[in-house]
mmJSON file of the N, C-alpha and C atoms, coordinates in Angstrom:
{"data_MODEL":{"atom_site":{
"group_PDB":["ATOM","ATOM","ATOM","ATOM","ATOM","ATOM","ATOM","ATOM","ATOM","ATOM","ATOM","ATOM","ATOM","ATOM","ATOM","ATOM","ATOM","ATOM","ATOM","ATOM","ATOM","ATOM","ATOM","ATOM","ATOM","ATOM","ATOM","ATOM","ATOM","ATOM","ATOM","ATOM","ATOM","ATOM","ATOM","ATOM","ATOM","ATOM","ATOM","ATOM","ATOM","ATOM","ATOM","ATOM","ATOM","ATOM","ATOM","ATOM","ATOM","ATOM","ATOM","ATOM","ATOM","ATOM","ATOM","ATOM","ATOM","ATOM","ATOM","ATOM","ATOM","ATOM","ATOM","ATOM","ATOM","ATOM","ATOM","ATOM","ATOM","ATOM","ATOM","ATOM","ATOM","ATOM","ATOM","ATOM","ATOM","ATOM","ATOM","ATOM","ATOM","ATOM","ATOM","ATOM","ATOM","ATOM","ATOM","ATOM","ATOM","ATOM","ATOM","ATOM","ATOM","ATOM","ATOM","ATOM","ATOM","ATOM","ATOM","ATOM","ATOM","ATOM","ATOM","ATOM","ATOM","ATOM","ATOM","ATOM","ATOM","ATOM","ATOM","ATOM","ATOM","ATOM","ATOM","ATOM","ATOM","ATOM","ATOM","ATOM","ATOM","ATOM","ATOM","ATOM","ATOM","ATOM","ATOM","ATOM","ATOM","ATOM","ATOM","ATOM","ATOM","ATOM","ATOM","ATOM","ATOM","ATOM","ATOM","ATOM","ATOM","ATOM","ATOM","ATOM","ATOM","ATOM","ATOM","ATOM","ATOM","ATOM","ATOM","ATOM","ATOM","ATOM","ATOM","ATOM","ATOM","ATOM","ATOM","ATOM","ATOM","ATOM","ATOM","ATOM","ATOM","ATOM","ATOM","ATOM","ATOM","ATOM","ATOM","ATOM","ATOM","ATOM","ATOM","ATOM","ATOM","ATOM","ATOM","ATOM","ATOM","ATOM","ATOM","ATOM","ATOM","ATOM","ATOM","ATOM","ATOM","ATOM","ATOM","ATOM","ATOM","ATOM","ATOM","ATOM","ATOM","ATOM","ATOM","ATOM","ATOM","ATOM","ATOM","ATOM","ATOM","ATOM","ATOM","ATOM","ATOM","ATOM"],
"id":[1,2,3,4,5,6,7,8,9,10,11,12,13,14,15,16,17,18,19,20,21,22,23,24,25,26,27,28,29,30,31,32,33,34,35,36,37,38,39,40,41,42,43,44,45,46,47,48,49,50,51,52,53,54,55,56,57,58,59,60,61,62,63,64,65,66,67,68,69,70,71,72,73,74,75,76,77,78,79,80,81,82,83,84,85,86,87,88,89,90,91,92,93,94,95,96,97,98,99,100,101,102,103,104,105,106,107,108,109,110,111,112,113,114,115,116,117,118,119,120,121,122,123,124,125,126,127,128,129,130,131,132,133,134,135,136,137,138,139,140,141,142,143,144,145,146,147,148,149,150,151,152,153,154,155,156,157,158,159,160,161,162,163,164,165,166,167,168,169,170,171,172,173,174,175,176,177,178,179,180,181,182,183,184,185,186,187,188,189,190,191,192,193,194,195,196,197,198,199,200,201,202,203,204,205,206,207,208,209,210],
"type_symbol":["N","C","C","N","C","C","N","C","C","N","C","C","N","C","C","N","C","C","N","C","C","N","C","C","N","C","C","N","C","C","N","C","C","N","C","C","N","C","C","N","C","C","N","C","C","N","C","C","N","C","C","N","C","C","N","C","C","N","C","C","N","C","C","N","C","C","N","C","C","N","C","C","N","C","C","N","C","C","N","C","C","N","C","C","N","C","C","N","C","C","N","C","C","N","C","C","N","C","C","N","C","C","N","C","C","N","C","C","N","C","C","N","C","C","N","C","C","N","C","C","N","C","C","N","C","C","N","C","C","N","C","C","N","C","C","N","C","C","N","C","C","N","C","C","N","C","C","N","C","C","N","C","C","N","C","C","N","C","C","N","C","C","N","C","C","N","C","C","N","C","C","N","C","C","N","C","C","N","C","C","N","C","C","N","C","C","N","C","C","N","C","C","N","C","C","N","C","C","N","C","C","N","C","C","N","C","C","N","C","C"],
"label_atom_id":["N","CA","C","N","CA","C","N","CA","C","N","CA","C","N","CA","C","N","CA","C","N","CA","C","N","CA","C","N","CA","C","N","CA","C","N","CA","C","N","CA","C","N","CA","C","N","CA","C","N","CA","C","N","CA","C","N","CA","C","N","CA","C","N","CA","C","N","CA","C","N","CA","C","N","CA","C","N","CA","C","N","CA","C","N","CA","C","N","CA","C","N","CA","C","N","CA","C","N","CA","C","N","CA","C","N","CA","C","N","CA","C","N","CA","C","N","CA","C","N","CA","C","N","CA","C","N","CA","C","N","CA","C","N","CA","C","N","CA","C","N","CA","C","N","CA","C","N","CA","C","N","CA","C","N","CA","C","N","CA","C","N","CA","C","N","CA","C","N","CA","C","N","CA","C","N","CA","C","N","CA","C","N","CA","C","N","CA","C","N","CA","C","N","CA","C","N","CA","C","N","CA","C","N","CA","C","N","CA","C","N","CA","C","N","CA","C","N","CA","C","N","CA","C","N","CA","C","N","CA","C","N","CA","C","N","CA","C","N","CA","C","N","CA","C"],
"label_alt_id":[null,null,null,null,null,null,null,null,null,null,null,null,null,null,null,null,null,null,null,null,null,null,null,null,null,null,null,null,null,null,null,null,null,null,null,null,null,null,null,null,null,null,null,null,null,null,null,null,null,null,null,null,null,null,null,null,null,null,null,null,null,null,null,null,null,null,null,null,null,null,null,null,null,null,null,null,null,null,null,null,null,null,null,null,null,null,null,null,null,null,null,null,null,null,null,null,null,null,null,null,null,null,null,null,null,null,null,null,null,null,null,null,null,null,null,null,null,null,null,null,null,null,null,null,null,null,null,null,null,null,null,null,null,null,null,null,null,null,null,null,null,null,null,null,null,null,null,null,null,null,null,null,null,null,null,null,null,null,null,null,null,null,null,null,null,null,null,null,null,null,null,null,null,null,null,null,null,null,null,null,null,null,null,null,null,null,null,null,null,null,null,null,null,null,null,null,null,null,null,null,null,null,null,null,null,null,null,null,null,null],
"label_comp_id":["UNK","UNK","UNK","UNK","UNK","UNK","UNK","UNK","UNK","UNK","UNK","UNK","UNK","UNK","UNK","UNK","UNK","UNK","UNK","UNK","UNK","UNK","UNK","UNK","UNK","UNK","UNK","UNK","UNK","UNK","UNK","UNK","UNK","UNK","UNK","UNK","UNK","UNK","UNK","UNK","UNK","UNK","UNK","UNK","UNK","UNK","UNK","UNK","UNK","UNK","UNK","UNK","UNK","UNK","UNK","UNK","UNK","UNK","UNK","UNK","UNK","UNK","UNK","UNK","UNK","UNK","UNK","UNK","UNK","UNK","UNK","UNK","UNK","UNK","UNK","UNK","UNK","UNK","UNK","UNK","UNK","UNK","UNK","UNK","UNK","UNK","UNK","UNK","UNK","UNK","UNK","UNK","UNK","UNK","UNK","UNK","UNK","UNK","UNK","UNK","UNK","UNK","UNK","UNK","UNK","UNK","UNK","UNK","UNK","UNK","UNK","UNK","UNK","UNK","UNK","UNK","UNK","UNK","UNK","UNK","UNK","UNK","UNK","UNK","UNK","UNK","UNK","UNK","UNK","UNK","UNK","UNK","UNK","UNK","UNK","UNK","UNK","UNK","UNK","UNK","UNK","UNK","UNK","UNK","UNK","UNK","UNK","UNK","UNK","UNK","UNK","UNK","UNK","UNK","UNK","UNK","UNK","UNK","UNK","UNK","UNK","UNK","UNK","UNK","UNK","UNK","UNK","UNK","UNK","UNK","UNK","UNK","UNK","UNK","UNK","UNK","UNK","UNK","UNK","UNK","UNK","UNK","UNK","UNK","UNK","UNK","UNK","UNK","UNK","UNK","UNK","UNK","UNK","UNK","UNK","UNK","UNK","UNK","UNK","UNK","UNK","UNK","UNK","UNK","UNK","UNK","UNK","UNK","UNK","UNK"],
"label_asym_id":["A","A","A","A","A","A","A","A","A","A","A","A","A","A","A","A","A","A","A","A","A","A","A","A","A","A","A","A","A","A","A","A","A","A","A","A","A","A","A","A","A","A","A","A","A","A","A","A","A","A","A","A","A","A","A","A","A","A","A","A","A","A","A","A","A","A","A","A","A","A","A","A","A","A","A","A","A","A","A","A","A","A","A","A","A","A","A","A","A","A","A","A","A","A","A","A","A","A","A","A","A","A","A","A","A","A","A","A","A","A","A","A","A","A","A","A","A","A","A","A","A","A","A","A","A","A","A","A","A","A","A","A","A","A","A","A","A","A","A","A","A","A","A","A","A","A","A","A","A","A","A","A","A","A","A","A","A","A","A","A","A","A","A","A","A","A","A","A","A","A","A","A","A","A","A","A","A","A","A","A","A","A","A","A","A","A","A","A","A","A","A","A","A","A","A","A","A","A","A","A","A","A","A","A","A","A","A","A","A","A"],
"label_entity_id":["1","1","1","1","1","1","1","1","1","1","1","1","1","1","1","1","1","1","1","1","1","1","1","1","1","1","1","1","1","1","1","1","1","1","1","1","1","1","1","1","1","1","1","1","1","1","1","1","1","1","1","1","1","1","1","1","1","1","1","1","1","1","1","1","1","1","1","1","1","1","1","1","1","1","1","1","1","1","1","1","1","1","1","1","1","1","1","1","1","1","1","1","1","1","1","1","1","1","1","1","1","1","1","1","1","1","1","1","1","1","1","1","1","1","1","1","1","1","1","1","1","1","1","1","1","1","1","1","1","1","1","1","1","1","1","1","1","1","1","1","1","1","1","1","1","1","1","1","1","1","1","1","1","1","1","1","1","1","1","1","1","1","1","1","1","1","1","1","1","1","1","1","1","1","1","1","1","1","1","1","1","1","1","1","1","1","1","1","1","1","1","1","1","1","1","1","1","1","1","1","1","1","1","1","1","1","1","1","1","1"],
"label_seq_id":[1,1,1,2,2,2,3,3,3,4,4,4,5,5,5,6,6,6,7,7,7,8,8,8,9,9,9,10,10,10,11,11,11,12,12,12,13,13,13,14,14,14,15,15,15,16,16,16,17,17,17,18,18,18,19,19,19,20,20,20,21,21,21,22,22,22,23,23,23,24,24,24,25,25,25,26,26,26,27,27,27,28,28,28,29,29,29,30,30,30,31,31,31,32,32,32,33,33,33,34,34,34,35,35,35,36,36,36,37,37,37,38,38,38,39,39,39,40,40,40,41,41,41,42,42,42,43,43,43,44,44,44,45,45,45,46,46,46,47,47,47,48,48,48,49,49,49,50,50,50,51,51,51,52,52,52,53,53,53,54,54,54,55,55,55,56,56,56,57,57,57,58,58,58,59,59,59,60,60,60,61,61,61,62,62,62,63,63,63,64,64,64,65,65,65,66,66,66,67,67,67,68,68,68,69,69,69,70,70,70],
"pdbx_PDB_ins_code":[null,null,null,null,null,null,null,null,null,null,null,null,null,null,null,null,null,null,null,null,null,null,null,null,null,null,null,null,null,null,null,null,null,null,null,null,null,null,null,null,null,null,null,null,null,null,null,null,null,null,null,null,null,null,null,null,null,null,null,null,null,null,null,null,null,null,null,null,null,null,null,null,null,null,null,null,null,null,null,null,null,null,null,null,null,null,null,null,null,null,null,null,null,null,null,null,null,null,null,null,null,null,null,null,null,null,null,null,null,null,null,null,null,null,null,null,null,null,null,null,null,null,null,null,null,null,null,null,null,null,null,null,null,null,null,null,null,null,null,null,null,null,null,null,null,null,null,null,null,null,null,null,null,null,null,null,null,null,null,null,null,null,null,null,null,null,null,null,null,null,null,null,null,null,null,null,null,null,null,null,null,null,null,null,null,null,null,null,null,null,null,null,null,null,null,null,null,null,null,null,null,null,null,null,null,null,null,null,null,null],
"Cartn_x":[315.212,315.16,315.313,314.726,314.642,315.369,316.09,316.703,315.684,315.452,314.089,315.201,314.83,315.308,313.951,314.146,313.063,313.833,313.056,313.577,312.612,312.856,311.804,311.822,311.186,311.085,310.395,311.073,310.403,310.292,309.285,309.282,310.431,311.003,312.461,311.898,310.812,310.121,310.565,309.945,310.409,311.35,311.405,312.228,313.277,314.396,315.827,315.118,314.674,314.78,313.173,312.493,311.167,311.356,312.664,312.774,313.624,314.688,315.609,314.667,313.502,312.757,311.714,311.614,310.637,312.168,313.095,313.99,314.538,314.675,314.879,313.795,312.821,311.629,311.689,311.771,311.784,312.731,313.753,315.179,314.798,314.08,313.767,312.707,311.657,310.731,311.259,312.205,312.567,314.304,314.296,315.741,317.0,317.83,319.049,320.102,320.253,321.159,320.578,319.466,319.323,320.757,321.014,322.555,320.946,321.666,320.82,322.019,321.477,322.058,320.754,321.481,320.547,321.018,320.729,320.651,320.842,320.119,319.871,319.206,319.031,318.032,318.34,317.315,317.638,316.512,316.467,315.4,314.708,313.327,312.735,312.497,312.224,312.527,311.274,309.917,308.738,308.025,307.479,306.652,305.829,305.906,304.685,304.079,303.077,302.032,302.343,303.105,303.71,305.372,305.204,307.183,307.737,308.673,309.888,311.279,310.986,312.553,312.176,312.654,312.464,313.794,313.759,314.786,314.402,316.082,315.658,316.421,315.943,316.291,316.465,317.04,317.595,317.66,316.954,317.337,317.411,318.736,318.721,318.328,317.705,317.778,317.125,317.376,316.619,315.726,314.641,313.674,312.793,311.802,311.093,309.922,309.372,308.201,307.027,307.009,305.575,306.047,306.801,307.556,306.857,306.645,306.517,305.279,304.811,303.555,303.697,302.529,301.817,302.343],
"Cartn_y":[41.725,40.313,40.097,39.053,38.401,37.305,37.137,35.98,34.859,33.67,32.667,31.462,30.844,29.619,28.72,27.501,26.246,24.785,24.618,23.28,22.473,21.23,20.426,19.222,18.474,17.061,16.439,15.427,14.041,12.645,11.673,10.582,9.87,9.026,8.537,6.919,6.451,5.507,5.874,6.817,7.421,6.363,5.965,5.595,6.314,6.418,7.428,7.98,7.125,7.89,9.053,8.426,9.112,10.501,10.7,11.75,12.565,11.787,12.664,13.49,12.786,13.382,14.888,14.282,15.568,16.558,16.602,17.453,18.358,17.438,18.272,19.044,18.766,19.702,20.741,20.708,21.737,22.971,22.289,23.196,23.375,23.201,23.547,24.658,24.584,25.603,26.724,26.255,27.511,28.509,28.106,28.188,27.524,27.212,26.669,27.3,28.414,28.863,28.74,27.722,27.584,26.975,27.079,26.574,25.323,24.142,22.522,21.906,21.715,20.902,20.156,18.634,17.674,17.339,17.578,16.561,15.577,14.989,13.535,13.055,11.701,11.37,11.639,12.24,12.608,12.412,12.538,11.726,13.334,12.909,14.487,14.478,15.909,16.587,15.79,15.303,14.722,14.075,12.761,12.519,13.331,13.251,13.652,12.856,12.37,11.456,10.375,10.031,8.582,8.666,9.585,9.269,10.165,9.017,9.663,9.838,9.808,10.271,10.84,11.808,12.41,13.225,13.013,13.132,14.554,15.313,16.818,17.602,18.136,18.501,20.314,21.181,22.992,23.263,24.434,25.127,26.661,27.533,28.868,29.642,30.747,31.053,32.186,33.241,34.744,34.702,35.866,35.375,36.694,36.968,38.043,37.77,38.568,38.158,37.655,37.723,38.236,36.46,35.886,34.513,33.279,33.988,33.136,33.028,31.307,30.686,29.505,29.137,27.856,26.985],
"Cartn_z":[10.843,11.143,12.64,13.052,14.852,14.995,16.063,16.204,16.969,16.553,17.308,17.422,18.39,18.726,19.211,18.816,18.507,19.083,20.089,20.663,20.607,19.936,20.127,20.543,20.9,22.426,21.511,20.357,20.067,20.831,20.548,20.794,20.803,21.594,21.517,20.643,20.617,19.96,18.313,17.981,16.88,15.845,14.92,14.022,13.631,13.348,12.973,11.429,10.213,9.337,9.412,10.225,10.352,11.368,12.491,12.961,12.118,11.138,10.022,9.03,9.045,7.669,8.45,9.651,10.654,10.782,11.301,11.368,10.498,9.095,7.688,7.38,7.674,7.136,7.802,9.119,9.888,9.366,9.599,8.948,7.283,6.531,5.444,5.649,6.318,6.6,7.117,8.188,8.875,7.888,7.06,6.456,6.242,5.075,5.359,6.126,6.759,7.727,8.607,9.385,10.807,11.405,12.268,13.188,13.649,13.485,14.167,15.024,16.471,17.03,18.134,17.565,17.97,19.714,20.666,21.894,22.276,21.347,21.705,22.376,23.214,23.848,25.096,26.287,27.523,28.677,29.691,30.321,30.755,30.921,31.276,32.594,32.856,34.691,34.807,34.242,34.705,33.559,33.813,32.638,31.83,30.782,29.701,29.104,29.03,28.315,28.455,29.931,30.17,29.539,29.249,28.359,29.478,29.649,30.524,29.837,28.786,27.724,26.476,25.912,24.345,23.827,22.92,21.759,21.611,21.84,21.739,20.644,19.618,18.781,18.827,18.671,18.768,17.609,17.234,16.599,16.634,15.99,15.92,14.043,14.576,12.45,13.092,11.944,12.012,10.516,10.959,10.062,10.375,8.907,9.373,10.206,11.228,12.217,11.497,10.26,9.699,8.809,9.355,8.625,9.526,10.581,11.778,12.004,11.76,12.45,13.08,13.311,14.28,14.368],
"occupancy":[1.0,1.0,1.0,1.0,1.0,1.0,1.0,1.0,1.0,1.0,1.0,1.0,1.0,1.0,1.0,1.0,1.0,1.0,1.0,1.0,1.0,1.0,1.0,1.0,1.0,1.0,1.0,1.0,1.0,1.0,1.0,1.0,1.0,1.0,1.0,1.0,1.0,1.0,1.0,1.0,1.0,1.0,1.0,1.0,1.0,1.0,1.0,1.0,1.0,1.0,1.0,1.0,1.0,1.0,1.0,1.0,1.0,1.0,1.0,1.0,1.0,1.0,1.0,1.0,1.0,1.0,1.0,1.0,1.0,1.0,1.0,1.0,1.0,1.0,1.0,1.0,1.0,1.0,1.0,1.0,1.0,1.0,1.0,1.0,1.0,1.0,1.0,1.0,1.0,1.0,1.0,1.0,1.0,1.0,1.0,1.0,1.0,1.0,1.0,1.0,1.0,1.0,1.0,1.0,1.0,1.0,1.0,1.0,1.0,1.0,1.0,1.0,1.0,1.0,1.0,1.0,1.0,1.0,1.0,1.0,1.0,1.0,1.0,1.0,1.0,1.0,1.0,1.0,1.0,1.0,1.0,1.0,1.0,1.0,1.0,1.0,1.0,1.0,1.0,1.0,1.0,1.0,1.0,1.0,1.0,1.0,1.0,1.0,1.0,1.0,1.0,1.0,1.0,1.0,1.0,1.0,1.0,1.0,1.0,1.0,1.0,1.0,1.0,1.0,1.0,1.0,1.0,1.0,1.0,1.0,1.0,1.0,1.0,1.0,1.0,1.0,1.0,1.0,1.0,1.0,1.0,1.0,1.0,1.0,1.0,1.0,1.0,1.0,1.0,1.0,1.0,1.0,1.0,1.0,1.0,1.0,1.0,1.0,1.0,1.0,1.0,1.0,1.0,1.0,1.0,1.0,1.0,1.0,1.0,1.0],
"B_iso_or_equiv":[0.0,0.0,0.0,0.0,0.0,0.0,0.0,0.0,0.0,0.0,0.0,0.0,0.0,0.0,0.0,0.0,0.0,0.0,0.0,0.0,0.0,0.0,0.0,0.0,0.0,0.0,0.0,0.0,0.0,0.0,0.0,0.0,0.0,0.0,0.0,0.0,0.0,0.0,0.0,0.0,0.0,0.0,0.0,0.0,0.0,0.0,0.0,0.0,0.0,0.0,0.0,0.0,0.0,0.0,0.0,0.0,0.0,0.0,0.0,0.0,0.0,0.0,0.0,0.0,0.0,0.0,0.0,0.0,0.0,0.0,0.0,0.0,0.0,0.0,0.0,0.0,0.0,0.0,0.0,0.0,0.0,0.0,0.0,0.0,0.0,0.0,0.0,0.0,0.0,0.0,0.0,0.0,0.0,0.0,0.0,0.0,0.0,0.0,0.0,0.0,0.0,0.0,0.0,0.0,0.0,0.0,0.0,0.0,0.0,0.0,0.0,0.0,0.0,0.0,0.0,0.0,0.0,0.0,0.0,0.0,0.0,0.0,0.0,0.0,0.0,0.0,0.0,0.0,0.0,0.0,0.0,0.0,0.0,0.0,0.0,0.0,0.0,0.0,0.0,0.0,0.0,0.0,0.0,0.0,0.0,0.0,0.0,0.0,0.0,0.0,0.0,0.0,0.0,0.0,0.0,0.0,0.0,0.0,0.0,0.0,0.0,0.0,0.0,0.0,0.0,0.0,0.0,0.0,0.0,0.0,0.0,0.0,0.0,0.0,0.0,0.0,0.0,0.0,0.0,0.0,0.0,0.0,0.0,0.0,0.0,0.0,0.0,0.0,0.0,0.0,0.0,0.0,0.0,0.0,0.0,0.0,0.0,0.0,0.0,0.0,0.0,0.0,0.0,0.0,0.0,0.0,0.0,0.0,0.0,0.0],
"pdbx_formal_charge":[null,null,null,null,null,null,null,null,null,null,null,null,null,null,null,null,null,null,null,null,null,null,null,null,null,null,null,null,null,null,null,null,null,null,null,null,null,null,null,null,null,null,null,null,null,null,null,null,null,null,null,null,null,null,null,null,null,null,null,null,null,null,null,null,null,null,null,null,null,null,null,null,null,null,null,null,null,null,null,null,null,null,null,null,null,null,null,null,null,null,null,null,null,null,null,null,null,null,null,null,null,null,null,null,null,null,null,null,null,null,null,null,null,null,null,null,null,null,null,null,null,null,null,null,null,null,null,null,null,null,null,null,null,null,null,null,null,null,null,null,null,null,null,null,null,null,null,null,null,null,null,null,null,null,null,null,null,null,null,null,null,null,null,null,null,null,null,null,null,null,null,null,null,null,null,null,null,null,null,null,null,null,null,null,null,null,null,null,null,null,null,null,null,null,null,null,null,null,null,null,null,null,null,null,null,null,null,null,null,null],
"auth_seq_id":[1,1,1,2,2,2,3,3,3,4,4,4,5,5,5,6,6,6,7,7,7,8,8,8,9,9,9,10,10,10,11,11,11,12,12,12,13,13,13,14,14,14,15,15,15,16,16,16,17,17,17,18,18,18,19,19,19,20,20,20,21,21,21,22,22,22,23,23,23,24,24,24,25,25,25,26,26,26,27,27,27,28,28,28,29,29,29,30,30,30,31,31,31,32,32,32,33,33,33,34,34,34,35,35,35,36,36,36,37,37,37,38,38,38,39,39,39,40,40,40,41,41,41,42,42,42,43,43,43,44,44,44,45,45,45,46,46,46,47,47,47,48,48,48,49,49,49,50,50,50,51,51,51,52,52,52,53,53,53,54,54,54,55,55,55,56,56,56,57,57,57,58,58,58,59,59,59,60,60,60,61,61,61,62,62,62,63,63,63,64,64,64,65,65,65,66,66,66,67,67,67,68,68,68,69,69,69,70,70,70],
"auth_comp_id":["UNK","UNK","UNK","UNK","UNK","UNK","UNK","UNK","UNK","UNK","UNK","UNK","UNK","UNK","UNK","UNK","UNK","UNK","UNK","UNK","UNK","UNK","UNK","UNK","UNK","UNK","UNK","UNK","UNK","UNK","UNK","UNK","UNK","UNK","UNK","UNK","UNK","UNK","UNK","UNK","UNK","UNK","UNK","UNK","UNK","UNK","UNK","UNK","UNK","UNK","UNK","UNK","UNK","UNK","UNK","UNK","UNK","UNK","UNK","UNK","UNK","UNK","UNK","UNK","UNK","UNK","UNK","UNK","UNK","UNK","UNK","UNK","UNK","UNK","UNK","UNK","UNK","UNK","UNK","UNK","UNK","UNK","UNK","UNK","UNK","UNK","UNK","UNK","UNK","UNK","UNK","UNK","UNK","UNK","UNK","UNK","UNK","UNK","UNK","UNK","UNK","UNK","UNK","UNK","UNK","UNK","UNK","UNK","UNK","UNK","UNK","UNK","UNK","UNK","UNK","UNK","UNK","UNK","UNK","UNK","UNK","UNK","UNK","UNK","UNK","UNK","UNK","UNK","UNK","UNK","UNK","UNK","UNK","UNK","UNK","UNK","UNK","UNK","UNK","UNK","UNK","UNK","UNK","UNK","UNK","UNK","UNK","UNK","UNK","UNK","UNK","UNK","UNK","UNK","UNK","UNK","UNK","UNK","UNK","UNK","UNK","UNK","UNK","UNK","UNK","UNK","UNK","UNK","UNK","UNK","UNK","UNK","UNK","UNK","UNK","UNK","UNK","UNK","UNK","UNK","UNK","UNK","UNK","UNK","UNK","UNK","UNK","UNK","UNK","UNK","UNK","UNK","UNK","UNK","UNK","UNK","UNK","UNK","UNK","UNK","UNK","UNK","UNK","UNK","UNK","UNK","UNK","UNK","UNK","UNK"],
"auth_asym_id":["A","A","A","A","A","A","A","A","A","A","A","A","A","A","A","A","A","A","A","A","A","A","A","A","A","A","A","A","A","A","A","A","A","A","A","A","A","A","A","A","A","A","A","A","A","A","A","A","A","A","A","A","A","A","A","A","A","A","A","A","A","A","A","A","A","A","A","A","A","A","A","A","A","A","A","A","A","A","A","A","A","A","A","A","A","A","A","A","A","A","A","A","A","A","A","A","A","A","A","A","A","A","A","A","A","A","A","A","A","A","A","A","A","A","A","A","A","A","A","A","A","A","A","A","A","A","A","A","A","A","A","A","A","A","A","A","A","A","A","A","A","A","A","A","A","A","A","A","A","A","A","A","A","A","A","A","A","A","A","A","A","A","A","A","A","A","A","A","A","A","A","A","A","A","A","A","A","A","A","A","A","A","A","A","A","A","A","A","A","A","A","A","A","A","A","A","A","A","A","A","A","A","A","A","A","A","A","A","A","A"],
"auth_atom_id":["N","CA","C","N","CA","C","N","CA","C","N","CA","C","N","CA","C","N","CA","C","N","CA","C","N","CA","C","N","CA","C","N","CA","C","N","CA","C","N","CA","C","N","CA","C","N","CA","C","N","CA","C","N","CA","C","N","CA","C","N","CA","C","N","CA","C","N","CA","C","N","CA","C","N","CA","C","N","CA","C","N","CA","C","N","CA","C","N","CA","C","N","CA","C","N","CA","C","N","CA","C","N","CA","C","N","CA","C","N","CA","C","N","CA","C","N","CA","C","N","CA","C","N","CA","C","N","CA","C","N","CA","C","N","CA","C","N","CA","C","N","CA","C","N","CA","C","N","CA","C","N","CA","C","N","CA","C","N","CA","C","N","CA","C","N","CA","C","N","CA","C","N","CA","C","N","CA","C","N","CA","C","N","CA","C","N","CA","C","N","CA","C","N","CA","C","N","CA","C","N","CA","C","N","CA","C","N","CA","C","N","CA","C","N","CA","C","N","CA","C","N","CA","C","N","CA","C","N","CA","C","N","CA","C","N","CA","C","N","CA","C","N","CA","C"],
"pdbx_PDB_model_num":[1,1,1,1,1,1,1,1,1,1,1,1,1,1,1,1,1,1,1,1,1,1,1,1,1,1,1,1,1,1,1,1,1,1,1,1,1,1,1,1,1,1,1,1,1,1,1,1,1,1,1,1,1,1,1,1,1,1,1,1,1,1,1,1,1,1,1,1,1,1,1,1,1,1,1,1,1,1,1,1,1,1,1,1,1,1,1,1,1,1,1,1,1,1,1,1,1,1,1,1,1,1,1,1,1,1,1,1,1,1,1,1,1,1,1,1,1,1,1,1,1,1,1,1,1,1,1,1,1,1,1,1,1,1,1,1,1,1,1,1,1,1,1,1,1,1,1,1,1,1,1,1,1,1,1,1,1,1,1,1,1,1,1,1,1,1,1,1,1,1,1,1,1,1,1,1,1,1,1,1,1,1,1,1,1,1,1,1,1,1,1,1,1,1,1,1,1,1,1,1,1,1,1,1,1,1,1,1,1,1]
}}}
């Protein structure tokens, strides 16, 4: 098994139960022993697509390579 870590930069627009339901999935795909710690909202080093803030969500979990896609 590999240890992977997954950070991801949502829309801060985003609705709470519509980023709870993208976050659980994630942590469902990737395993229930991922370690999740959420960020929160934070301003970025430079715009992206006009957004100057996104909601940053971490995750840690081990997993076989051959587990891991797109």
């Amino acid at each position: 098994m590999n240890s992977y870590y997954l950070t991801m930069v949502l829309k801060p627009q985003l609705e709470e139960k519509a980023r709870k339901e993208l976050l659980d999935g994630v942590k469902k795909n990737i395993g229930e022993k991922a370690k999740e710690d959420l960020w929160g909202e934070k301003e970025l080093a430079y715009p992206i697509k006009k957004q100057t803030k996104g909601f940053y969500g971490h995750f840690e979990f081990e997993t076989e390579p051959e587990k891991i896609s797109d």
